[in-house]
C-alpha positions as CSV (number, residue, x, y, z in Angstrom):
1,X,86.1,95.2,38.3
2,X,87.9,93.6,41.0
3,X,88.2,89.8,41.5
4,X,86.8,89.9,44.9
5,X,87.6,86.2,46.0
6,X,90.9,87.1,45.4
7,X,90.4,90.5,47.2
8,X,89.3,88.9,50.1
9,X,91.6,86.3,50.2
10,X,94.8,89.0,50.8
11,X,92.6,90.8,52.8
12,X,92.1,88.2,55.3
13,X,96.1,87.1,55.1
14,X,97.2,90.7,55.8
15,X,94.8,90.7,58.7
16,X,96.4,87.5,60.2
17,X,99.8,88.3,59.4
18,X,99.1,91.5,61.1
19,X,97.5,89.8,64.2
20,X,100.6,87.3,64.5
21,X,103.1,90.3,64.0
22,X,101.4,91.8,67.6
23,X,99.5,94.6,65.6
24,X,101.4,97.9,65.7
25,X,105.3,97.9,65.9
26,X,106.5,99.3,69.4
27,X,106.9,102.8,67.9
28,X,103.5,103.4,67.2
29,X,102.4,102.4,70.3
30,X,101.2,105.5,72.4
31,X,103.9,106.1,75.3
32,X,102.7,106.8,78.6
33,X,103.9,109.2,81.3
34,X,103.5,110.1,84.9
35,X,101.7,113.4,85.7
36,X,105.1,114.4,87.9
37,X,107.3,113.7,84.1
38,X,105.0,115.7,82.4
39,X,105.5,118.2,84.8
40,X,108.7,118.0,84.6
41,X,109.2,118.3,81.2
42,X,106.9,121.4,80.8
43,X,109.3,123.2,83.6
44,X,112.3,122.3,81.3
45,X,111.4,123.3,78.2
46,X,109.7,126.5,79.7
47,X,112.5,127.4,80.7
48,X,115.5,126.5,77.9
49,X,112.3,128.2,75.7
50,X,112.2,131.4,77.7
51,X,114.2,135.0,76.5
52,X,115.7,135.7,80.1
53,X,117.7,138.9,80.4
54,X,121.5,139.3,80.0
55,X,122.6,137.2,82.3
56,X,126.5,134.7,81.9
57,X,125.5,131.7,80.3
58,X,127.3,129.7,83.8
59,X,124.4,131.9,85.5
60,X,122.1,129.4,87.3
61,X,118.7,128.4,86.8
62,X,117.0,127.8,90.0
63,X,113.9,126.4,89.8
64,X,111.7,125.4,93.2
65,X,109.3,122.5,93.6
66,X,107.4,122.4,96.4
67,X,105.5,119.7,97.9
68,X,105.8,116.6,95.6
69,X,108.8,114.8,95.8
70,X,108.4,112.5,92.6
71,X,107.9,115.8,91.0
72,X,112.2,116.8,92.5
73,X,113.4,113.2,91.1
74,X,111.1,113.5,87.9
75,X,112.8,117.4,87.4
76,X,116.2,116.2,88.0
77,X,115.7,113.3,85.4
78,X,114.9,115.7,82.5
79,X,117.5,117.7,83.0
80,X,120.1,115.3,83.3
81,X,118.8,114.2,80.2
């Protein structure tokens, strides 16, 4: 059997050391994005993703956004990276 005062005891330190540390480290905590970076990234990985036909590789990729501007600077992010 367990020794539950003991049991409890650790349970109730790991449970203030826990609270104290902030809870979950910054990398489990859910990032959060724009609707215009989601966007964004979709487009990109669409298109690195797609088969295109034979084409140079310095061929250009032009892609056209219309009507959102955060949805340009959001585009031009991802790409660059």
């Amino acid at each position: 059997m367990t020794d539950r005062p003991g049991f409890l005891r650790r349970l109730l330190l790991t449970i203030v050391v826990v609270a104290a540390l902030g809870g979950a480290p910054p990398s489990l905590i859910a990032q959060t994005a724009a609707a215009a970076e989601l966007k964004a990234a979709f487009l990109l990985n669409f298109a690195r993703l797609t088969t295109w036909p034979t084409l140079p590789v310095s061929a250009p990729l032009t892609l056209c956004v219309f009507g959102d501007d955060r949805g340009v600077g959001a585009l031009a992010e991802a790409v660059r990276g």
